[in-house]
FILOFI-507927 format. One record per atom (N, C-alpha, C): atom name; x, y, z. Coordinates in steps of 0.1 Angstrom, whole numbers, plus 5000, padded with zeros to 4 digits. Example, Ala and Ser with C-alpha at 12.3 -4.5 7.8 and 13.67 -1.06 7.14 Angstrom:
<sites>
> N  5132  4943  5078
> CA  5123  4955  5078
> C  5132  4967  5078
> N  5128  4978  5071
> CA  5137  4989  5071
> C  5129  5000  5079
</sites>
This chain:
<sites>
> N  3804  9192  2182
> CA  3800  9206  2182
> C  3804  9213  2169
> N  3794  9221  2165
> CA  3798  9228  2150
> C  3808  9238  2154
> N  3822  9238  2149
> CA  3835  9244  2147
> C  3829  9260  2150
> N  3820  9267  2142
> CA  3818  9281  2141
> C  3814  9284  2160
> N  3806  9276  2164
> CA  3801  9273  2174
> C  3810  9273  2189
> N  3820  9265  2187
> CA  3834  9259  2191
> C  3841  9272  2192
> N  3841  9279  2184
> CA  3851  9292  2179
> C  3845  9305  2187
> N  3835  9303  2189
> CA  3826  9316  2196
> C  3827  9310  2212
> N  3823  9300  2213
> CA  3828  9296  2225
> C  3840  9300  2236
> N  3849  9299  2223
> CA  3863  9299  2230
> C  3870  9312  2232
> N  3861  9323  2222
> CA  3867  9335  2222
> C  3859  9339  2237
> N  3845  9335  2236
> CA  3837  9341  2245
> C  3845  9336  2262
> N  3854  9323  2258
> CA  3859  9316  2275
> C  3868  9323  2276
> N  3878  9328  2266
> CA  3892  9337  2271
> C  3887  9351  2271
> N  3875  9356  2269
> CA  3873  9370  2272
> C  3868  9373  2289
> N  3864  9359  2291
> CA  3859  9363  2304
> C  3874  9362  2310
> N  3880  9346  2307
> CA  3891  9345  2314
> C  3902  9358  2317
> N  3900  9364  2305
> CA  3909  9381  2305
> C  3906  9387  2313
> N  3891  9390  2318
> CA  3884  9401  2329
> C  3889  9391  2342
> N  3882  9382  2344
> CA  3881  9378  2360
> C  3898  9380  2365
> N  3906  9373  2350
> CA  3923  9376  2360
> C  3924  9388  2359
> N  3921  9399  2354
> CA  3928  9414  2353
> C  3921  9418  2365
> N  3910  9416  2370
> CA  3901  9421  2379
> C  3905  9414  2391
> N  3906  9401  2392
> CA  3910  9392  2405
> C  3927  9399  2408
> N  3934  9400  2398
> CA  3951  9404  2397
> C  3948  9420  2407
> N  3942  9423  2400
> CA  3942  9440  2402
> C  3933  9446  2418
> N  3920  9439  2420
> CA  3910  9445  2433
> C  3916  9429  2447
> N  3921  9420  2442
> CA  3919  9415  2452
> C  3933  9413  2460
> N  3942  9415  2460
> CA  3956  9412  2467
> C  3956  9428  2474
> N  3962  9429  2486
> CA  3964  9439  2494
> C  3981  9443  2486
> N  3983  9452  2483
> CA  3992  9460  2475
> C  4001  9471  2483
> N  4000  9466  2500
> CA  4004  9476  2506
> C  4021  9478  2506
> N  4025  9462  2506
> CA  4040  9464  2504
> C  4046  9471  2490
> N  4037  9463  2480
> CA  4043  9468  2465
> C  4042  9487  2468
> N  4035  9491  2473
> CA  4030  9507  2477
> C  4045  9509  2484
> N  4049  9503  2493
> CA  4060  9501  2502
> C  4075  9504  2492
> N  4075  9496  2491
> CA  4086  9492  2480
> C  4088  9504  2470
> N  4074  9507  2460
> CA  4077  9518  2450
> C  4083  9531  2456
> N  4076  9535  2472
> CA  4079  9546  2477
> C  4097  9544  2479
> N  4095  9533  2484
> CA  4113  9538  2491
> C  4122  9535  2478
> N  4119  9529  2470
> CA  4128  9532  2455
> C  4125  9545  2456
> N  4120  9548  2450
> CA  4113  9564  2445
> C  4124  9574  2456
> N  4122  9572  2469
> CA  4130  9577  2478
> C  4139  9582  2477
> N  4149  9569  2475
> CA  4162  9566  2478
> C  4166  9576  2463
> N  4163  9572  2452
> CA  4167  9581  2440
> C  4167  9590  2440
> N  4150  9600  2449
> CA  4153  9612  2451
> C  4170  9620  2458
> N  4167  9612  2469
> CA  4174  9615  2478
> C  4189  9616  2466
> N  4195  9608  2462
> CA  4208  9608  2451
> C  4204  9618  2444
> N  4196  9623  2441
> CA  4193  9635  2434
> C  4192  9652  2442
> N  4200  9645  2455
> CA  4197  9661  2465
> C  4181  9662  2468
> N  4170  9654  2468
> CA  4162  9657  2470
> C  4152  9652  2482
> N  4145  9660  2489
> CA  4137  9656  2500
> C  4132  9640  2495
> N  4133  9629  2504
> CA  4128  9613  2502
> C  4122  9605  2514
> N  4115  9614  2523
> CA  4109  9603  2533
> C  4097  9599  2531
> N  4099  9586  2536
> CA  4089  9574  2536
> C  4079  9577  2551
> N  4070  9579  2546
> CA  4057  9573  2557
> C  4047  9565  2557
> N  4045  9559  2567
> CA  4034  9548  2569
> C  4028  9555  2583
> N  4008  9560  2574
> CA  4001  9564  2580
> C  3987  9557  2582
> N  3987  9551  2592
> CA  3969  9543  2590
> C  3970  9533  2581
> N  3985  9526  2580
> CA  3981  9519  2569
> C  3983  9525  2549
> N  3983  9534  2550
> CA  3988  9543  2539
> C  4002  9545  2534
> N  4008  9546  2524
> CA  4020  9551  2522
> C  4023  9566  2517
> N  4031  9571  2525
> CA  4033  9582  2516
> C  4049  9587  2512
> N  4050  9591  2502
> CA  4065  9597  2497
> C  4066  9609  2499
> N  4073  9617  2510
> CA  4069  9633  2512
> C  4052  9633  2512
> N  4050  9644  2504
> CA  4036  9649  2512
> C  4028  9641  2504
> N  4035  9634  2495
> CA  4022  9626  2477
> C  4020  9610  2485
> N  4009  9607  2486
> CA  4004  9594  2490
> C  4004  9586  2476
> N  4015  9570  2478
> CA  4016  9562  2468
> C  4002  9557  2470
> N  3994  9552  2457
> CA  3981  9551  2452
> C  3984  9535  2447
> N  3977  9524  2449
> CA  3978  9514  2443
> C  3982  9513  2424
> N  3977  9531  2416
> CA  3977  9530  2407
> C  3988  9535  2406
> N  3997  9539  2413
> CA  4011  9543  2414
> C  4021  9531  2410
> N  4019  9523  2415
> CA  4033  9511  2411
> C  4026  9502  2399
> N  4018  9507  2394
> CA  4015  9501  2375
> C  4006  9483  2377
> N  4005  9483  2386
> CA  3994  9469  2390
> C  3985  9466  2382
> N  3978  9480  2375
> CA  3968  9476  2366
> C  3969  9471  2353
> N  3982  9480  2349
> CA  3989  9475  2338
> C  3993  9458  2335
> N  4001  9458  2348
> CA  4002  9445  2353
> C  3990  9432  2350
> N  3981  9433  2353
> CA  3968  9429  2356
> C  3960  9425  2342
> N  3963  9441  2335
> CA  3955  9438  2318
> C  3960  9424  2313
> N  3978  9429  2316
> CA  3988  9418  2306
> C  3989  9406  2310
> N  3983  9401  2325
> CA  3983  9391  2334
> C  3971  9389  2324
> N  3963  9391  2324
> CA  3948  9386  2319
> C  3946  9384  2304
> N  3954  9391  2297
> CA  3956  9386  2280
> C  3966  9372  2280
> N  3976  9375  2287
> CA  3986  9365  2288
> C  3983  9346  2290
> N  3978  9350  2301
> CA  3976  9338  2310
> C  3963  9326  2305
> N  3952  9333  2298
> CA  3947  9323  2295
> C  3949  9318  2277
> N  3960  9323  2272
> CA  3963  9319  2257
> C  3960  9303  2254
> N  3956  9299  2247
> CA  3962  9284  2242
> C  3973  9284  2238
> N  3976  9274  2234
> CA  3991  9272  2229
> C  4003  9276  2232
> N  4002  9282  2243
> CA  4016  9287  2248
> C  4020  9280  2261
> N  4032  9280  2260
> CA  4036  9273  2275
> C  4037  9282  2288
> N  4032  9275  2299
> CA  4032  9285  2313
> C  4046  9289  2315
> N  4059  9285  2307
> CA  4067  9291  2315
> C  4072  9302  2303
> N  4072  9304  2291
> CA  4072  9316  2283
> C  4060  9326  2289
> N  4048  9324  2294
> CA  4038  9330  2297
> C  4044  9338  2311
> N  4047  9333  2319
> CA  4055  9337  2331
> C  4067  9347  2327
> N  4076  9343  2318
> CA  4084  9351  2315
> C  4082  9364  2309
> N  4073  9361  2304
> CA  4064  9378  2297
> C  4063  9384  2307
> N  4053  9378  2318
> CA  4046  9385  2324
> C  4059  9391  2335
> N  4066  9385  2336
> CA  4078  9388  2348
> C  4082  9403  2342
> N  4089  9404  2329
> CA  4098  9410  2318
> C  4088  9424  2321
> N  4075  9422  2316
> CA  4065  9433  2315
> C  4063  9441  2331
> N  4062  9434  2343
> CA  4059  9435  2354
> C  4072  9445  2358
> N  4085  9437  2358
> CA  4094  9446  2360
> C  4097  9455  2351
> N  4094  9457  2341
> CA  4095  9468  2333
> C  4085  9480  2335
> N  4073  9476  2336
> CA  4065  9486  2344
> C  4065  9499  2355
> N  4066  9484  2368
> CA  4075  9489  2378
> C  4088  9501  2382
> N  4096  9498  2371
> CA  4109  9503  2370
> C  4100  9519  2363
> N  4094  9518  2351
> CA  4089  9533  2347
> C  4081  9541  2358
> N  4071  9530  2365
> CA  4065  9541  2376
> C  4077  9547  2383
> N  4089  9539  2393
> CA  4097  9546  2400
> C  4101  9561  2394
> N  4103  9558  2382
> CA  4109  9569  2372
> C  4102  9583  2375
> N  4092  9577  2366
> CA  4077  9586  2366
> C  4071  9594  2378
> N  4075  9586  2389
> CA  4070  9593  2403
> C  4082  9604  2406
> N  4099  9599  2404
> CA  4109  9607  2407
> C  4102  9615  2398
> N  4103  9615  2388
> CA  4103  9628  2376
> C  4095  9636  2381
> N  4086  9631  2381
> CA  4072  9639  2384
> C  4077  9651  2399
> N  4081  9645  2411
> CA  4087  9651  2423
> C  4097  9660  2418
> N  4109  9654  2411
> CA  4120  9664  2404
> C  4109  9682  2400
> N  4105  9676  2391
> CA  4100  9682  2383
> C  4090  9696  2391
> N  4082  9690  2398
> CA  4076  9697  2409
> C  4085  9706  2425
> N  4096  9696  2426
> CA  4105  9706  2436
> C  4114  9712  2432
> N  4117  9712  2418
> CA  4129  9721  2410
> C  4121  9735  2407
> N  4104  9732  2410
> CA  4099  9745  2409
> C  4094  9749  2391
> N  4096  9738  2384
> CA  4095  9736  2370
> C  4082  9738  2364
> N  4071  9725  2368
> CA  4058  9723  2367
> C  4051  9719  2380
> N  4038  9725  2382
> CA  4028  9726  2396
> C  4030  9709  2388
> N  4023  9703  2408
> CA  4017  9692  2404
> C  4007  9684  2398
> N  3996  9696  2391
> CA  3987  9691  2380
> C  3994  9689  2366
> N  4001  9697  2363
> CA  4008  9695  2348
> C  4018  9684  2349
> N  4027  9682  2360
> CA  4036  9671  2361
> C  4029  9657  2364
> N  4023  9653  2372
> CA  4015  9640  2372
> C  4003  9632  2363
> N  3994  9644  2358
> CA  3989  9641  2345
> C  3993  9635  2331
> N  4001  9645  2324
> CA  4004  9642  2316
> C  4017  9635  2317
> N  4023  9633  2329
> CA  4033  9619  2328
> C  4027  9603  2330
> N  4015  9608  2337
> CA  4002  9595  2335
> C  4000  9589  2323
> N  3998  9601  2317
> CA  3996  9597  2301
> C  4010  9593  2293
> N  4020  9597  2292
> CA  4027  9593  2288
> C  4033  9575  2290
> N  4031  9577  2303
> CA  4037  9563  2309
> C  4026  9555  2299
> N  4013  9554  2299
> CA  4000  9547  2298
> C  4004  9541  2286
> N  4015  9554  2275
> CA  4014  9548  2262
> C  4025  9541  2263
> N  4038  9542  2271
> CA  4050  9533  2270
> C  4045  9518  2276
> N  4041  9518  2285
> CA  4032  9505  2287
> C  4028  9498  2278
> N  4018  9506  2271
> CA  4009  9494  2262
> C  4027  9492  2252
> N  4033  9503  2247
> CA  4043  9498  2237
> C  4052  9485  2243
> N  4056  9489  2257
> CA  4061  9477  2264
> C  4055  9463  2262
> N  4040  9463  2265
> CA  4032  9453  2264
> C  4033  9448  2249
> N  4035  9455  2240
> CA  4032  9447  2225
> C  4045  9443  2220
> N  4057  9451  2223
> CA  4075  9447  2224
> C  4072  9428  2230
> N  4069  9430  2248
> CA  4070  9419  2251
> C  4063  9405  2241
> N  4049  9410  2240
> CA  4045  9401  2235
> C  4051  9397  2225
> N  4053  9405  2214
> CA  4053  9402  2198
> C  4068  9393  2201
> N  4079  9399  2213
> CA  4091  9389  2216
> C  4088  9373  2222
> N  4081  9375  2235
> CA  4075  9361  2242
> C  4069  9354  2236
> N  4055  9357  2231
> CA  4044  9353  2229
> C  4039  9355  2211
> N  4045  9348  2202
> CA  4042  9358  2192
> C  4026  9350  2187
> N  4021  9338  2193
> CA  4008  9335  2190
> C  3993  9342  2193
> N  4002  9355  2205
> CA  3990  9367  2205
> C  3980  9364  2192
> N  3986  9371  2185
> CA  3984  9375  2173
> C  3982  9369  2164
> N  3986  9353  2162
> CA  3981  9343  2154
> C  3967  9339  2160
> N  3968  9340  2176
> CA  3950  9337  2184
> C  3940  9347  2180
> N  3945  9360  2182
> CA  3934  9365  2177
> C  3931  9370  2162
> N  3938  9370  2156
> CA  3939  9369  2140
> C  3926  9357  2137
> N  3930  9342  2141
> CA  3923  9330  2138
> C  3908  9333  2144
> N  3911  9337  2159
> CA  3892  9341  2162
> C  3882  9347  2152
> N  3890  9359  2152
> CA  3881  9368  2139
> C  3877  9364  2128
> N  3891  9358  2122
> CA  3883  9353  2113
> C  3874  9343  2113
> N  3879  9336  2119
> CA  3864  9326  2124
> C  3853  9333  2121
> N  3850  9340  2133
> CA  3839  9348  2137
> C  3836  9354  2129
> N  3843  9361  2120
> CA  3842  9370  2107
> C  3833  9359  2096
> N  3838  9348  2092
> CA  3833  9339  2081
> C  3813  9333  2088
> N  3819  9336  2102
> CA  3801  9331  2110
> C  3794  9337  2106
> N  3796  9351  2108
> CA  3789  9363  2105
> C  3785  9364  2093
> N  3795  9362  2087
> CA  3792  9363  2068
> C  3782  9354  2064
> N  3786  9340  2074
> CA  3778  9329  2071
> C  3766  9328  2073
> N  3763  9336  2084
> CA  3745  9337  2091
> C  3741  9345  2083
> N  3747  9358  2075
> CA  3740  9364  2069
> C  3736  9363  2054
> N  3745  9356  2049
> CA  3738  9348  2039
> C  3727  9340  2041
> N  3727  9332  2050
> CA  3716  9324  2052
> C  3704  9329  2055
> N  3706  9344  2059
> CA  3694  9352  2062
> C  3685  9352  2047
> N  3695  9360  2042
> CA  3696  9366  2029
> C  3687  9354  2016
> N  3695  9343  2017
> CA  3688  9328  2014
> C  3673  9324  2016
> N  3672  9327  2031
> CA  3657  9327  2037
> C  3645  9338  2032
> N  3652  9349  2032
> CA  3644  9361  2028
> C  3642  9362  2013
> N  3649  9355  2004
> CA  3647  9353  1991
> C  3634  9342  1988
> N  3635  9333  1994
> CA  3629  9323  1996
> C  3614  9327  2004
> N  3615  9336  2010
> CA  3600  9337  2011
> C  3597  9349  2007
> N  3604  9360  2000
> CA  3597  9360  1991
> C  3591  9359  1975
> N  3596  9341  1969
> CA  3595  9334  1962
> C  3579  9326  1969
> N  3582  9323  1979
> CA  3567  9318  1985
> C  3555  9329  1984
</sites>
């Protein structure tokens, strides 16, 4: 098979491989316990903090005080992206690949708890309404994440970045390469 060929192939097999795991990781596992778990962390810290912390389970739902934990509450998706870059690399071994993903997963995790107290602190101290405190702590987390995610990698995994470096350029010289050939062709006829 022509290498240029080979190279588009393989970019094109780990890009799907990226979607199906971030998407299989993320819509298809029931997430009621992880919902479980982030609430009564979240709880328990309130509570050490003087602060209202009960746990409810309604219909199958979780809630912390009156805020329903959301699947996108305990950082799954996050989880999910870095599961799906991770996991179909070449060249790396499944058990550095696991240890990323472990490192990242619990590091996540640990900021939602934070992020959900803060956010409650913040809201029952009378500080910021609930729109200003859960928003833009959304956003905030979103960017410590991705920084988490590129810390772990560039520490676990530093072939990220030699994989996709090498695609491009690949891809990049294809590109260059078909369009010269265009360029070749279109001279050539019009010499004919």
């Amino acid at each position: 098979m022509d290498p240029s060929r080979r190279t588009l192939l393989r970019a094109a097999s780990y890009i799907l491989s990226l979607i199906g795991i971030a998407l299989g990781v993320y819509y298809i596992p029931d997430y009621f316990y992880l919902k479980l778990v982030t609430a009564v962390n979240s709880a328990f810290i309130l509570r050490a903090l003087s602060f209202p912390g009960v746990v409810r389970v309604v219909d199958g739902r979780v809630f912390l005080n009156q805020v329903e934990i959301v699947r996108e509450c305990t950082g799954i998706q996050v989880v999910a992206v870095f599961a799906g870059v991770i996991l179909p690399l070449p060249r790396v071994r499944w058990m550095v690949k696991l240890q990323a993903l472990a490192v990242v997963s619990l590091a996540v995790y640990v900021a939602n708890v934070v992020r959900i107290v803060l956010e409650l602190w913040l809201l029952y101290a009378g500080i910021l309404p609930w729109s200003l405190a859960h928003e833009p702590f959304g956003m905030i987390l979103s960017v410590v994440s991705v920084a988490l995610f590129l810390l772990a990698a560039n520490h676990y995994i530093p072939e990220i970045g030699e994989f996709i470096v090498e695609t491009v350029d690949k891809l990049r010289s294809r590109i260059a390469g078909d369009a010269a050939l265009r360029e070749e062709k279109r001279r050539k006829d019009l010499l004919s």
